[in-house]
N, CA and C atoms as a LAMMPS dump frame, in Angstrom:
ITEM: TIMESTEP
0
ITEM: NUMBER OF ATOMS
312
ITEM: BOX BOUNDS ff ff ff
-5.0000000000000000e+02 5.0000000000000000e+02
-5.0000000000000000e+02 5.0000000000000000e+02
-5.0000000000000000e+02 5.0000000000000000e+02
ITEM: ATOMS id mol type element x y z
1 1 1 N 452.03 -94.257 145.539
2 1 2 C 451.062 -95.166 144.94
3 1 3 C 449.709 -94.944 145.631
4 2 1 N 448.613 -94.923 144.662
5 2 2 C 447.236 -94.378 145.328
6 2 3 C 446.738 -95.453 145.842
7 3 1 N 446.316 -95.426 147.117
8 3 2 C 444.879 -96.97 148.054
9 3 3 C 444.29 -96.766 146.854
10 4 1 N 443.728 -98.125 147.413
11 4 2 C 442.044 -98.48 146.939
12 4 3 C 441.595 -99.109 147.844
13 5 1 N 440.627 -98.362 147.917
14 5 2 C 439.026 -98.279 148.768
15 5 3 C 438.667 -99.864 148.386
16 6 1 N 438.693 -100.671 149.352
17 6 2 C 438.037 -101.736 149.036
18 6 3 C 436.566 -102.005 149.784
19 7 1 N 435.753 -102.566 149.082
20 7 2 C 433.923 -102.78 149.387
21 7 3 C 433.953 -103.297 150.341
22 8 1 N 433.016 -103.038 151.427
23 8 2 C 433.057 -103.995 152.706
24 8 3 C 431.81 -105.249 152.001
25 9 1 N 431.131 -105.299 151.184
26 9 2 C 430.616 -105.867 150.532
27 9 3 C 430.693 -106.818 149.189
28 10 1 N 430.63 -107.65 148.721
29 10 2 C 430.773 -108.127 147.842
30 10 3 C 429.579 -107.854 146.571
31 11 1 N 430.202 -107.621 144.942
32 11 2 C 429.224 -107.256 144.624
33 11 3 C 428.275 -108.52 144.651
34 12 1 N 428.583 -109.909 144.575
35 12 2 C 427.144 -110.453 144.59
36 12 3 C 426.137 -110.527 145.564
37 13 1 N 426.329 -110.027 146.729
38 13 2 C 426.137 -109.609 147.466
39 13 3 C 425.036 -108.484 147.572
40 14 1 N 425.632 -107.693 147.307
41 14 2 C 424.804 -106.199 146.608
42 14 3 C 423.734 -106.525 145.404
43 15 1 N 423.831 -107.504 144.521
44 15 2 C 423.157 -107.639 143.606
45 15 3 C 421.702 -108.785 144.292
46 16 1 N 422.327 -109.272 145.172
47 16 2 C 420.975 -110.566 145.432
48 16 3 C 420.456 -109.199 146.619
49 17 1 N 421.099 -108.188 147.333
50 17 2 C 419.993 -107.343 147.969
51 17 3 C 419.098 -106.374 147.53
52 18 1 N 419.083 -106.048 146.242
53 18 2 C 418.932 -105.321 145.531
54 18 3 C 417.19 -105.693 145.437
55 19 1 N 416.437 -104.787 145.152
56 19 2 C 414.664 -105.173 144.152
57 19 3 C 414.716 -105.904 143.483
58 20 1 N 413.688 -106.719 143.17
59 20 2 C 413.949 -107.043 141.529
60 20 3 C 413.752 -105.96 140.332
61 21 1 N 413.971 -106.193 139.266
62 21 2 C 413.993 -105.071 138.545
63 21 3 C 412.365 -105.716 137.767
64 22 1 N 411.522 -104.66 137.742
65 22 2 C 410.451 -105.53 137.089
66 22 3 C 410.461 -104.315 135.105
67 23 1 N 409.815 -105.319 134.36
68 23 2 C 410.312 -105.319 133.001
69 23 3 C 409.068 -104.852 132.694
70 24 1 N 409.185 -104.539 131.394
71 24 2 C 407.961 -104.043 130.592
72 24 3 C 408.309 -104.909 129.249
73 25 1 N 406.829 -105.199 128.565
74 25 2 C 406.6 -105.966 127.721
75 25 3 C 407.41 -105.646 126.323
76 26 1 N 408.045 -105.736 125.854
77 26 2 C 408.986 -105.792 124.399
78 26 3 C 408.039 -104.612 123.79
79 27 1 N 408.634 -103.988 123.126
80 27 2 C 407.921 -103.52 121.722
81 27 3 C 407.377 -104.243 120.503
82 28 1 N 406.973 -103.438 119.748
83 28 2 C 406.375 -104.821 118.364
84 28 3 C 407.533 -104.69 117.768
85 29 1 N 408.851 -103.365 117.782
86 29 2 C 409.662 -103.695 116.91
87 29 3 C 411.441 -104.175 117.432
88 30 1 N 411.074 -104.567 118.526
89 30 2 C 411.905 -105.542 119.231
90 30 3 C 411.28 -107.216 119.009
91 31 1 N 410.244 -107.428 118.961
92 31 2 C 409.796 -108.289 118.445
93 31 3 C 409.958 -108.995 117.32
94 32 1 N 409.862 -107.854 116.175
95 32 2 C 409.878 -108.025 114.934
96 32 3 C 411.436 -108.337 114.326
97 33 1 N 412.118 -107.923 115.009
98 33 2 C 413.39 -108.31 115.031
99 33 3 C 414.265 -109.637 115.709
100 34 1 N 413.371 -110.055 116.654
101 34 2 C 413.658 -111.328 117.189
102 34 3 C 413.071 -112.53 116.198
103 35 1 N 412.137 -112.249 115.709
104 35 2 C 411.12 -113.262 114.699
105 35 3 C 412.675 -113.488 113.568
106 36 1 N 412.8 -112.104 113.305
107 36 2 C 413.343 -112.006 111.852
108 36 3 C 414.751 -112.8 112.236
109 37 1 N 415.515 -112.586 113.607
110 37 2 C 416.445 -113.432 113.607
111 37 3 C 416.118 -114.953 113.914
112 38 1 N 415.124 -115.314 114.476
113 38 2 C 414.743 -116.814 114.727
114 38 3 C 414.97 -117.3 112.966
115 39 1 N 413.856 -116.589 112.138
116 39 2 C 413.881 -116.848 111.446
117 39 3 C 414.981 -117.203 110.102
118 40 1 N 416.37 -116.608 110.566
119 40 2 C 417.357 -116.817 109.929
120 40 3 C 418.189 -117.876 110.654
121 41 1 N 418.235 -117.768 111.805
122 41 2 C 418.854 -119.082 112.548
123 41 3 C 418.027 -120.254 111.898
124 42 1 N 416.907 -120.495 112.139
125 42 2 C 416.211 -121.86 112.151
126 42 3 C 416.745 -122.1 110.342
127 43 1 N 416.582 -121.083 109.469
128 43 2 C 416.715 -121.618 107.872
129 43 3 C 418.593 -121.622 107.671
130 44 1 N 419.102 -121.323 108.674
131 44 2 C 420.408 -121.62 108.638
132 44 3 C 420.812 -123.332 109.573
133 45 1 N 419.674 -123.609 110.198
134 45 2 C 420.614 -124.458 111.167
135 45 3 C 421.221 -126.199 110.838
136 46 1 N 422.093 -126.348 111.986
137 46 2 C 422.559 -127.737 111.34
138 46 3 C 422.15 -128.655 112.828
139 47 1 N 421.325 -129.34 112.173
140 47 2 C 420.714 -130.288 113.395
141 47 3 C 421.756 -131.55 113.497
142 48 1 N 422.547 -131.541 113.18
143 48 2 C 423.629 -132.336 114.153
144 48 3 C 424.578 -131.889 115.072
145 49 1 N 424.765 -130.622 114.704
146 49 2 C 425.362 -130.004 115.72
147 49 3 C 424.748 -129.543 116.845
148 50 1 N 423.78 -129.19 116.233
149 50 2 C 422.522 -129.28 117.658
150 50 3 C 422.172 -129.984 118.736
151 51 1 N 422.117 -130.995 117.921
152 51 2 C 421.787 -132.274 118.768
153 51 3 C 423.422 -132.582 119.875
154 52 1 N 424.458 -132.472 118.941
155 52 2 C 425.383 -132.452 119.818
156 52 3 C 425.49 -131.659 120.916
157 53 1 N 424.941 -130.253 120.903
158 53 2 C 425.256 -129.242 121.55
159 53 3 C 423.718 -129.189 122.747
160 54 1 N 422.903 -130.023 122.653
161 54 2 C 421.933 -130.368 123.269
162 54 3 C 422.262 -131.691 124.528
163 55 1 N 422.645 -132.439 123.897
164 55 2 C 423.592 -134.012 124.626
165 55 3 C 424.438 -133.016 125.588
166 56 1 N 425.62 -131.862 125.158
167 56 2 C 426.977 -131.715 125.363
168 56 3 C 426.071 -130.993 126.952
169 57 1 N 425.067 -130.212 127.105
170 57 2 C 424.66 -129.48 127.619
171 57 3 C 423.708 -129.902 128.142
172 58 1 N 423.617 -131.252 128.52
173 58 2 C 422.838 -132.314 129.336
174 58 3 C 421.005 -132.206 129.24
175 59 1 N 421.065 -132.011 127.926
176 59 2 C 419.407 -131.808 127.588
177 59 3 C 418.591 -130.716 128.242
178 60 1 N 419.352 -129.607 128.428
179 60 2 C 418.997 -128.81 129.702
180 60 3 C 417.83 -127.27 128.322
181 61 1 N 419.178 -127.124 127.221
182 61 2 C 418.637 -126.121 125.959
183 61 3 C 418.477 -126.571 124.779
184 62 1 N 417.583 -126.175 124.255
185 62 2 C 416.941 -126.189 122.901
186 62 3 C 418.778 -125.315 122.08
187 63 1 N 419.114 -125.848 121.115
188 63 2 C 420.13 -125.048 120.03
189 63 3 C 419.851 -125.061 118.497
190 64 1 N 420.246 -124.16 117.78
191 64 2 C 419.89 -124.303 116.282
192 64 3 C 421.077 -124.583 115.648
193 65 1 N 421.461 -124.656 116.36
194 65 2 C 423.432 -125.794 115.712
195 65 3 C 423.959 -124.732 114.617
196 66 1 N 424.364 -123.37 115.261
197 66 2 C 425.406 -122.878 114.225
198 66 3 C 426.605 -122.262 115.081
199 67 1 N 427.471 -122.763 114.39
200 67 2 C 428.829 -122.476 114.555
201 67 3 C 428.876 -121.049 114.912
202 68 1 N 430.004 -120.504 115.586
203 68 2 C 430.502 -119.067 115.771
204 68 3 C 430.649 -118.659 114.32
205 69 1 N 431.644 -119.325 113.41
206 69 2 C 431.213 -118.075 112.212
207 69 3 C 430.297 -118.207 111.066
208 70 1 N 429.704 -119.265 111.403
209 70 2 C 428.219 -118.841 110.617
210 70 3 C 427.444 -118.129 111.639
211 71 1 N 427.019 -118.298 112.888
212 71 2 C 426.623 -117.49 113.47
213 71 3 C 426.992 -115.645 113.507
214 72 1 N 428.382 -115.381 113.383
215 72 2 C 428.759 -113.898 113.4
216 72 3 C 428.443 -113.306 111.964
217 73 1 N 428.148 -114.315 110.74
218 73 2 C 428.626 -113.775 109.678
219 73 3 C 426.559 -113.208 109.264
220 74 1 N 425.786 -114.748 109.939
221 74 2 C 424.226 -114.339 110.059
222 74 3 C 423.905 -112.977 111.069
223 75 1 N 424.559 -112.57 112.143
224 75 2 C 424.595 -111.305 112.573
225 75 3 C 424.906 -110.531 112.14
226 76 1 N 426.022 -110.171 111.085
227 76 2 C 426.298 -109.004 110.732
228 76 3 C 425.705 -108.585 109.723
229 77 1 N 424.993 -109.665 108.736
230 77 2 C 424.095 -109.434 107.868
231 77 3 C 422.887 -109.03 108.555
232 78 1 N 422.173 -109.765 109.89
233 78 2 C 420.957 -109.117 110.131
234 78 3 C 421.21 -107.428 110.484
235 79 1 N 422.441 -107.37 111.212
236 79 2 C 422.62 -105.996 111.874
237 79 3 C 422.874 -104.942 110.772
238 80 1 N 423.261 -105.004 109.598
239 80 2 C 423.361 -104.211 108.517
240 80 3 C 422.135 -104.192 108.278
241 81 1 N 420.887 -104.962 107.944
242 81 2 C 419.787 -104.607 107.153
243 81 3 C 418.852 -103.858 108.712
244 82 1 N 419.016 -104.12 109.61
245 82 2 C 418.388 -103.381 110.688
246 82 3 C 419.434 -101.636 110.709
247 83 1 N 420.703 -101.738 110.727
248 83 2 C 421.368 -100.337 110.627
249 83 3 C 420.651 -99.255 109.42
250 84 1 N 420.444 -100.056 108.217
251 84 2 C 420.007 -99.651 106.377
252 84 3 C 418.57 -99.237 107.263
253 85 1 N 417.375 -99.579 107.498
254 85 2 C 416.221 -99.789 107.536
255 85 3 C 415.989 -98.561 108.457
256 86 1 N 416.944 -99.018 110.079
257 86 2 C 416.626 -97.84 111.132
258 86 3 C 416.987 -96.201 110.601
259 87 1 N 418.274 -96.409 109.421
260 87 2 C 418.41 -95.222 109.018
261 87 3 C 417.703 -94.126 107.564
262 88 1 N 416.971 -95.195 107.56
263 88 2 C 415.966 -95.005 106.166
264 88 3 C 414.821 -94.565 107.421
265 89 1 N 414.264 -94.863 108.004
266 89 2 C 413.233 -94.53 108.694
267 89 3 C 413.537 -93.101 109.385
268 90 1 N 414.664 -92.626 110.046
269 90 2 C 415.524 -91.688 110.456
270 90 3 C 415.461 -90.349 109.557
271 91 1 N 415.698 -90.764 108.822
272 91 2 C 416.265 -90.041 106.872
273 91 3 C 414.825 -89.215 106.264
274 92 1 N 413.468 -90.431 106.381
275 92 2 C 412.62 -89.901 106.179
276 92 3 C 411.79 -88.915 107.049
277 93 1 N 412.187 -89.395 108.181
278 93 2 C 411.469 -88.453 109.745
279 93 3 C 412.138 -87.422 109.511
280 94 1 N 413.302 -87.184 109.266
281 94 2 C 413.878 -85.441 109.117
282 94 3 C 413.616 -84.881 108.005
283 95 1 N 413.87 -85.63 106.875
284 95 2 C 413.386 -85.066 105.685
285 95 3 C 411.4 -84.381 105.725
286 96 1 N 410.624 -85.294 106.525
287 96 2 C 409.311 -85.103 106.495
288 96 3 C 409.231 -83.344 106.725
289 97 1 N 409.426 -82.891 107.256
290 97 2 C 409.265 -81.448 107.927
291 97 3 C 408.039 -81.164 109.076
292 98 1 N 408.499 -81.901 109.954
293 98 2 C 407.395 -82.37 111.143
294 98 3 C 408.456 -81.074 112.106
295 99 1 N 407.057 -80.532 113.071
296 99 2 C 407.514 -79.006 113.739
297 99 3 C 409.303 -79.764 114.626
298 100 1 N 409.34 -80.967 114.981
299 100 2 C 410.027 -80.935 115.587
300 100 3 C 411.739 -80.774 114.734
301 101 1 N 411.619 -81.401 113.78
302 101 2 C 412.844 -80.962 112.908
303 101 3 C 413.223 -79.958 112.671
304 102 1 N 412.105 -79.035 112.195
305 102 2 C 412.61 -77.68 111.809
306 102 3 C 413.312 -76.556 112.571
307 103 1 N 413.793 -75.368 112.793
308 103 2 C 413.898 -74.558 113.364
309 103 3 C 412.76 -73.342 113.029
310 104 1 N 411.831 -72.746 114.149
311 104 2 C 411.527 -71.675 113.787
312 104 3 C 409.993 -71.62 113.406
């Protein structure tokens, strides 16, 4: 039976010694995609469940009160029209005949 090497460290440990990691500002089309999902949460939401889930969570977060499967079923619809869109944009960049597509 093979050891294992155990850490003289713990990872949380390792993680609070660590840098911070510093970030760079979003893109416009990371952006544009956060809008577009706000924007389907908020015209989906149920403000009683919200409110419950606001109380339940000691007034600490803002919620747009949707359930796990209205929530999974509003994701998989956003993630299909972002999959359709990223690959239409894809489709046309190779089709274009820009030097980098081509061979030669």
């Amino acid at each position: 039976m093979p050891k294992v090497k155990h850490l003289k460290r713990s990872a949380v440990t390792a993680v609070e010694d660590s840098k911070p990691i510093k970030h760079s500002k979003p893109s416009s089309r990371v952006l544009e995609i956060l809008r577009k999902v706000r924007r389907e949460y908020q015209a989906n939401r149920d403000p009683t469940y919200a409110a419950w889930s606001k109380k339940y969570m000691r007034n600490k977060f803002e919620f747009f009160g949707l359930k796990f499967p209205k929530r999974r079923a509003l994701d998989k619809q956003l993630l299909a029209t972002l999959v359709v869109s990223t690959l239409k944009k894809l489709f046309l960049f190779w089709t274009s005949g820009s030097k980098m597509t081509t061979c030669g």
